[in-house]
C-alpha positions as CSV (number, residue, x, y, z in Angstrom):
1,X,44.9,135.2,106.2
2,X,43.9,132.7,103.5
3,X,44.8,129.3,102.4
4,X,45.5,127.8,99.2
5,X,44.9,124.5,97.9
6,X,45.9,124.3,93.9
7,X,49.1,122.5,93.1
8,X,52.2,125.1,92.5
9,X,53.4,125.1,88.9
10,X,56.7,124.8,90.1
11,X,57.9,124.8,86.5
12,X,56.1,128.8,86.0
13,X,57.6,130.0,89.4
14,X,61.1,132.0,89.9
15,X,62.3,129.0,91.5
16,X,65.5,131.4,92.8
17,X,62.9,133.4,94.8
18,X,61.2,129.9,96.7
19,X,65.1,128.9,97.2
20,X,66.8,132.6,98.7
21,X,62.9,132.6,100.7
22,X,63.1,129.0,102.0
23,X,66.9,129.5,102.8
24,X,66.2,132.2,104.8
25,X,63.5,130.6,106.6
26,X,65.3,127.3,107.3
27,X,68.4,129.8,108.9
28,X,65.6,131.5,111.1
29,X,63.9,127.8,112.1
30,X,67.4,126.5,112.8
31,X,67.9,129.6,115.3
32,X,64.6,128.8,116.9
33,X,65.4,125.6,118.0
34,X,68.5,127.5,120.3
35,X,70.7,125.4,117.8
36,X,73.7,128.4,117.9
37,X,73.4,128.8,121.1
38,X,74.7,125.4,121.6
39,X,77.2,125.4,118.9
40,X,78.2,128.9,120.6
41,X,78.6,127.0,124.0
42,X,79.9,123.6,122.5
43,X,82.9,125.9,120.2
44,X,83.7,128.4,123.3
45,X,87.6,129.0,123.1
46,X,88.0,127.4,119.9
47,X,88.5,128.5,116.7
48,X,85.0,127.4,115.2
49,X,83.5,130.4,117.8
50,X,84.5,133.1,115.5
51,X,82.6,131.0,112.6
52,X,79.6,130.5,115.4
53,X,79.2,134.1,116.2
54,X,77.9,134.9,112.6
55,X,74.6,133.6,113.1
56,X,74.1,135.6,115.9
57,X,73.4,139.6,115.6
58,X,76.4,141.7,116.2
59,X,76.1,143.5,119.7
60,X,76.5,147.3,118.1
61,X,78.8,148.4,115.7
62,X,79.8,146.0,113.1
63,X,78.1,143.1,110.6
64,X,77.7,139.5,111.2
65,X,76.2,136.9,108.5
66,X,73.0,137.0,110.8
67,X,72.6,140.7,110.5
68,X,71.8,140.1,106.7
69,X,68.6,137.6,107.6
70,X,65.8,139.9,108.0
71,X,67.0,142.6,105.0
72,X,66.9,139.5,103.1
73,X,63.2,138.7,104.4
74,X,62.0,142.1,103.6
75,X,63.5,141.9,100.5
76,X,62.2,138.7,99.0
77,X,58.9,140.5,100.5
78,X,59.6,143.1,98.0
79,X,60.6,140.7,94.7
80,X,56.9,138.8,95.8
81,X,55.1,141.8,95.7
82,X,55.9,143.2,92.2
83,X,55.2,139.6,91.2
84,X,52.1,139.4,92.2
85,X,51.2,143.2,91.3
86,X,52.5,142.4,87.7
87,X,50.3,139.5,87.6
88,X,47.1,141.0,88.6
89,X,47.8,143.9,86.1
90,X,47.9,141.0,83.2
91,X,44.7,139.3,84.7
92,X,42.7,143.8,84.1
93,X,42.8,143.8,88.1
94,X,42.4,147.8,88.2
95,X,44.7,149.5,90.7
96,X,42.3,150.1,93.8
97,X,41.3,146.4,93.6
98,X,44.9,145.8,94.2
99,X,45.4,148.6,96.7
100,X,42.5,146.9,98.6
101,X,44.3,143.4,98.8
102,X,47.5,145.2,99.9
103,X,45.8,147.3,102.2
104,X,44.4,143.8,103.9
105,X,47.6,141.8,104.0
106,X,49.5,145.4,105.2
107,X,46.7,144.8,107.9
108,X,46.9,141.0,108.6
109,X,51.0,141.5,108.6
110,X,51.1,144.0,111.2
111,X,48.6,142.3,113.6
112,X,50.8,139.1,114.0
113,X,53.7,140.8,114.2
114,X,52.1,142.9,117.4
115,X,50.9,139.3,118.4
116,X,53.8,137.9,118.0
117,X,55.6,139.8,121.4
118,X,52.8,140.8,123.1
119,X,52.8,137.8,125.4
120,X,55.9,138.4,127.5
121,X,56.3,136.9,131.1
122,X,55.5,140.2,132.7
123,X,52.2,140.5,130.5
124,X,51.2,142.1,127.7
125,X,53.4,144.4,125.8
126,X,53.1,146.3,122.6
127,X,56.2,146.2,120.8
128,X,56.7,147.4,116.8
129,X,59.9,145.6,116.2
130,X,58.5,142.5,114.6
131,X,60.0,142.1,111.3
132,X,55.9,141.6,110.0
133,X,55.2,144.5,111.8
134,X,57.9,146.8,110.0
135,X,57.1,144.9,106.6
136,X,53.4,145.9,107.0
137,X,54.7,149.9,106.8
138,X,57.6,148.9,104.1
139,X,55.0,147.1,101.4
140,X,53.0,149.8,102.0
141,X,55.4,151.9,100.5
142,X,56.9,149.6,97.7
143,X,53.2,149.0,96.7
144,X,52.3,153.0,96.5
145,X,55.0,153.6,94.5
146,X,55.1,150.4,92.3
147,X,54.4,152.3,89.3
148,X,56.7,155.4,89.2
149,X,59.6,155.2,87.0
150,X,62.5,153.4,88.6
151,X,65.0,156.9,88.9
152,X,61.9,158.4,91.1
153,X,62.0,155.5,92.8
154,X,65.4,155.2,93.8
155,X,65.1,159.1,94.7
156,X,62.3,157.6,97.5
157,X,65.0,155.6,98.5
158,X,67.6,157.5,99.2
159,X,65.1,160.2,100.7
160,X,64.2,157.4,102.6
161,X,67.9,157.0,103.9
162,X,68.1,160.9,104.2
163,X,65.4,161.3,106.6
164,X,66.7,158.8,108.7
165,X,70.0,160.6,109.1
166,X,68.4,163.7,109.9
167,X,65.9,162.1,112.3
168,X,68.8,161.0,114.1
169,X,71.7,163.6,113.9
170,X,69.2,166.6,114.1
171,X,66.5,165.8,116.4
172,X,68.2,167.4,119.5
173,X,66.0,166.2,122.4
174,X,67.5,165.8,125.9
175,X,68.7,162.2,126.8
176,X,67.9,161.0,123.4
177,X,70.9,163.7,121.4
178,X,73.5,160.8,120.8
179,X,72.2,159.7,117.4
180,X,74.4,156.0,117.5
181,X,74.2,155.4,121.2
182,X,72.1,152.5,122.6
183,X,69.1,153.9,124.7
184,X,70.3,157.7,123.5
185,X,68.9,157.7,120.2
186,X,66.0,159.2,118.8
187,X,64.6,155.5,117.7
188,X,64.6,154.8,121.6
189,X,62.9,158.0,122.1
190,X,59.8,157.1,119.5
191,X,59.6,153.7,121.0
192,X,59.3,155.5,124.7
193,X,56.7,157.6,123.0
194,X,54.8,154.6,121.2
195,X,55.1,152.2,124.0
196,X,56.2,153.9,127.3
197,X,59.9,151.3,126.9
198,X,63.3,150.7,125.3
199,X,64.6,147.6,124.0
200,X,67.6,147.0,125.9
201,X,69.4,145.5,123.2
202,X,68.8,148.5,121.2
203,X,66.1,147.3,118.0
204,X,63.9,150.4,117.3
205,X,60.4,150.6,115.8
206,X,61.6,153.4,113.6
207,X,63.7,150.5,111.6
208,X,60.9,151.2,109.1
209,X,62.0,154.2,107.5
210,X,65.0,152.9,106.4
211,X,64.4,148.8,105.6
212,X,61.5,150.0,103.4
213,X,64.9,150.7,101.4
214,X,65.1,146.8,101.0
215,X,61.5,146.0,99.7
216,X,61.5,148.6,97.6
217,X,64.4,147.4,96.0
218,X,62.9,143.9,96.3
219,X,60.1,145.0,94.3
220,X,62.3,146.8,91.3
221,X,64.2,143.7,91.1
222,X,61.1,141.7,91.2
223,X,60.1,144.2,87.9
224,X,63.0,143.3,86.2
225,X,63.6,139.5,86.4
226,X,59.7,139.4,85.3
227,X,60.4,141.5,82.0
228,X,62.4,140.8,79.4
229,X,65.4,142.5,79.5
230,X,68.6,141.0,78.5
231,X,70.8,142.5,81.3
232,X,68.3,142.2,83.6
233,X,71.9,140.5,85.6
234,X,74.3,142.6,85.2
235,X,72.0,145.2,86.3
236,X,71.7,144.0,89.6
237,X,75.2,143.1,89.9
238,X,76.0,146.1,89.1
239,X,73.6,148.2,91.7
240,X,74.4,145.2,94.4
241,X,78.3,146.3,93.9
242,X,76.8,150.1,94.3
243,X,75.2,149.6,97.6
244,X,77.7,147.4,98.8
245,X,80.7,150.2,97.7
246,X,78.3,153.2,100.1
247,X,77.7,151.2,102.9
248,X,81.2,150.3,103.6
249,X,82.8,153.5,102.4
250,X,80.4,155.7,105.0
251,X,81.3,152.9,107.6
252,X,85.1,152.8,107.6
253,X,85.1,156.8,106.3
254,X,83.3,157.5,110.3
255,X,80.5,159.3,108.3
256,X,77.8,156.6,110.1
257,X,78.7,153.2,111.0
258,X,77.3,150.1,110.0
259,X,74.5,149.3,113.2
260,X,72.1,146.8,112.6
261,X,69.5,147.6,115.3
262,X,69.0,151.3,114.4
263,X,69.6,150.4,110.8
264,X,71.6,153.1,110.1
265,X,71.6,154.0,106.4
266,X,75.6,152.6,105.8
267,X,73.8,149.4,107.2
268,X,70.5,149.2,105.3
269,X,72.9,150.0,102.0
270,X,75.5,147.3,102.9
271,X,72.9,144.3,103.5
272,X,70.9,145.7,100.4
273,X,74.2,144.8,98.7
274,X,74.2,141.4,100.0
275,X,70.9,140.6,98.8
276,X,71.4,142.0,95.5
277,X,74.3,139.6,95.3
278,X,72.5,137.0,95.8
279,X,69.3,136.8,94.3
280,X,71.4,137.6,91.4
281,X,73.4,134.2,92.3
282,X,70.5,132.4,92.6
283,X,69.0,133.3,90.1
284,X,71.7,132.3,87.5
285,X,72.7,129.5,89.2
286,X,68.7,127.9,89.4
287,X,66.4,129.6,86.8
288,X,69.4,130.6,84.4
289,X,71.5,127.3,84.8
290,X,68.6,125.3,85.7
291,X,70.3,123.6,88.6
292,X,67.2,123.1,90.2
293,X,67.9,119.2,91.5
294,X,69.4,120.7,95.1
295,X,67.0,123.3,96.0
296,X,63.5,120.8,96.7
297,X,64.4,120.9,100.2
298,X,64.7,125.0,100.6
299,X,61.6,125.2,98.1
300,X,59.2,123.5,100.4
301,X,59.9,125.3,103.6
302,X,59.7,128.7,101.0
303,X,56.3,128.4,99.8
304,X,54.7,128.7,102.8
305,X,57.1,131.0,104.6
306,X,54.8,133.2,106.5
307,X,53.3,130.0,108.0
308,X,56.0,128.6,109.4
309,X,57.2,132.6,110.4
310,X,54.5,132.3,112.8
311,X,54.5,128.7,113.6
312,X,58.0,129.1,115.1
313,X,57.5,132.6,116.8
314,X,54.3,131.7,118.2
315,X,53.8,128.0,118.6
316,X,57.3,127.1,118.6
317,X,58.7,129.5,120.8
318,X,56.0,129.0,124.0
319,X,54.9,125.0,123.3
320,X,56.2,123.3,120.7
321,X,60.1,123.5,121.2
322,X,60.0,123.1,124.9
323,X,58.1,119.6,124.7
324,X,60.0,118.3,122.0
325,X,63.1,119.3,124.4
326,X,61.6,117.1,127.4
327,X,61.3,114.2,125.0
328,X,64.1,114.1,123.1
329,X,66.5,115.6,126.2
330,X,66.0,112.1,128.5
331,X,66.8,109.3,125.7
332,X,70.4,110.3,125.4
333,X,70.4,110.5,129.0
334,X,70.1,106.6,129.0
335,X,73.3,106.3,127.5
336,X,75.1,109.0,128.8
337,X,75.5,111.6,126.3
338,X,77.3,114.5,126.6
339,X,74.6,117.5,127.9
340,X,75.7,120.1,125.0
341,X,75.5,117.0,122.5
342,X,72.2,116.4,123.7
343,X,70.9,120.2,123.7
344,X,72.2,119.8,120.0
345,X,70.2,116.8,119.3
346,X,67.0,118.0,121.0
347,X,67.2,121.5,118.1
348,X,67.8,119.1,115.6
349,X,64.6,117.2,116.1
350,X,62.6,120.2,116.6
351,X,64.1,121.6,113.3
352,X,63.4,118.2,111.4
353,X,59.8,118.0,112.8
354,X,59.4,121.4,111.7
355,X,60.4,121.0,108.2
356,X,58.3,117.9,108.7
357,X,55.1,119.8,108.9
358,X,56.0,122.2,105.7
359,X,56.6,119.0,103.6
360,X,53.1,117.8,104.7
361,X,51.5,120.9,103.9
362,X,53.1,121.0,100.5
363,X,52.1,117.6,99.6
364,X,49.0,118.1,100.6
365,X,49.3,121.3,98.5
366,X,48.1,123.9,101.2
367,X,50.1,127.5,101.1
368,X,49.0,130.2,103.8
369,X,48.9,133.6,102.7
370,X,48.4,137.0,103.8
C-alpha cells in the first residue's frame, strides 16, 4: 500500500469517475453505520419499506438498487485501471514494469480482503467473498488482456459468462447438482473445498469468474472515454442498453434468473447494464456539461476510496462505530428521544465523522493506494 502526497489536478481528472467512485463509497459508509437497518425498522408497514428494502441485497431471486453496489465497485476498478495503464504507456513504462505494479496491488488487494473477515467471533476464518478479494483475480484479468482488440475481448467476456453456466448446470456432483439453489450449488461446493464452509446467505467465492465481466468492461470503457472518439457516448449507451436487454430477457425467459450472490450470468449482464448507464450519465452530466459545482462532496470521499473501504470494514466495523454509538446514543436519552430516532442519529454521526476524516486527508492532500 502507498501514500500519496501531491495535490490532485482536479481539473486533468475524469471528474465523473471520482463522483460514480465516491457515490458508491458514501452508499457503502452509510450502510456501515446500520443506517437502513433503522430506516427498515423506523418504515416497517408503511409504504416507505418497499423504498427501504432497495438498499439492502435481495434474499435470492430478484434485484434491488443495492445489488448494483459492488458491480459498480468492480467496475469503476476496471475504468481506473486502463487509466492508469494508458498513462504509464505515455510516460515508455514497458509492459512487465506494469505487470509488476499490478501484480503487487493484485497482491495487496487480496490480502485485505482475506483480512477483512478473518476475525469472526468464533476465530479465524478464511473467506474469499470480499469484494478486494474477488477484484484482486478480476484486475488480473482486465490487466492481461488490456491490450487485445476490443471484439477478443468481449469474446473473454462472454466466455467468461459461458463457463460459469457450465460450471453450474454441468458439474453434476451429489448434494451440490441444483445449479440455483442456496447451499446446493457448485459455488457452495468450491467454497466447502477452499475453506471447509458455506455462507449461509449464499455469496460464493467463485463470484469471480463472472464479475471479472464488470472490470473488464470497466477497463474498455475506461479506453474509450481516454481516446478521442466522438461517439465514445453513444457507444456505451448503446452496449449499456445491450447488457441490460440479456440480462432481463434470460431472467423473465426462465433461461437463468437474475441471483445476485451466485452472480449468475443474467445478473452480472443486468448490473453491467446499470453501470454502463451511468458512467455514461455522469459523464455527460459532469465532464461533458461541466456541472461539476455539486459533486465536491462525492469527490472527496472518491479519491481515497480504498482507504476508507478498509477504514469502515476493519476499523469501523469492530471499534469505531460501536463507541461513537455509546456516545452519541445517551444525549438524546436526556431528552427523551424516540430509540429508533436515536439509532438514526447515532449512524448519522458516525457517517459525518467519517466523511470527516476523508476531507482531512484530502486537504491535507494524502491518497492511499494499492
Amino acid at each position: 500500500m502507498g501514500i500519496t502526497h501531491a495535490g490532485p489536478p482536479v481539473s486533468k481528472r475524469l471528474l465523473s469517475l471520482d463522483f460514480m467512485r465516491g457515490l458508491i463509497m458514501i452508499l457503502l459508509m452509510l450502510e456501515s453505520t446500520r443506517l437502513y437497518d433503522h430506516l427498515d425498522e423506523a418504515s416497517t408497514g408503511t409504504y416507505w419499506n418497499g423504498w427501504v428494502l432497495q438498499f439492502m441485497h435481495h434474499p435470492w431471486h430478484g434485484l434491488h438498487f443495492w445489488d448494483l453496489i459492488q458491480p459498480g465497485f468492480m467496475f469503476m476498478a476496471g475504468v481506473s485501471v486502463a487509466f492508469s495503464l494508458q498513462k504509464q504507456k505515455l510516460n515508455g513504462i514497458p509492459w512487465s514494469s506494469s505487470f509488476r505494479k499490478i501484480l503487487r496491488r493484485c497482491g495487496w488487494l487480496f490480502f485485505w480482503g482475506v483480512m477483512d473477515y478473518a476475525v469472526q467471533p468464533r476465530g479465524l476464518s478464511l473467506d474469499l467473498t470480499d469484494v478486494l478479494t474477488q477484484l484482486s483475480f478480476t484486475t488480473l484479468v482486465a490487466f492481461l488482456i488490456f491490450r487485445w482488440t476490443v471484439p477478443a475481448q468481449i469474446v473473454v467476456c462472454a466466455g467468461l459468462l459461458l463457463v460459469t453456466e457450465i460450471l453450474y448446470r454441468f458439474t453434476h456432483i451429489p448434494g451440490y447438482d441444483q445449479p440455483f439453489i442456496n447451499q446446493h450449488n457448485f459455488g457452495n461446493y468450491v467454497d466447502r473445498l477452499l475453506t471447509n464452509q458455506t455462507d449461509p446467505d449464499g455469496w460464493v467465492s467463485v463470484n469471480c469468474i463472472p464479475t471479472a465481466v464488470h472490470t473488464i468492461a470497466g477497463a474498455l470503457t475506461g479506453r474509450l472515454l481516454s481516446g478521442q472518439s466522438k461517439n465514445k457516448l453513444s457507444l456505451i449507451l448503446k452496449w449499456g442498453l445491450i447488457c441490460l436487454t440479456l440480462g432481463f430477457f434470460l431472467d423473465v425467459s426462465g433461461v437463468t434468473p437474475i441471483i445476485k450472490k451466485i452472480a449468475t450470468s443474467s445478473f452480472t449482464l443486468a448490473s453491467l447494464g446499470f453501470c454502463l448507464l451511468a458512467i455514461c450519465l455522469f459523464y455527460w452530466w459532469i465532464d461533458c456539461r461541466n456541472h461539476r459545482r455539486h459533486t465536491r462532496f462525492f469527490t472527496i470521499v472518491g479519491m481515497n476510496s480504498i482507504f476508507i473501504y478498509l477504514f469502515i470494514e476493519i476499523v469501523g466495523s469492530r471499534f469505531f462505530n460501536a463507541y461513537i454509538v455509546d456516545l452519541t446514543g445517551g444525549l438524546p436519552g436526556l431528552i427523551h428521544t424516540p430509540a429508533i430516532l436515536s439509532k438514526i442519529i447515532s449512524s448519522l454521526c458516525i457517517f459525518a465523522l467519517e466523511w470527516g476524516i476523508c476531507y482531512w486527508l484530502y486537504k491535507k492532500a494524502i491518497f492511499f493506494r494499492l
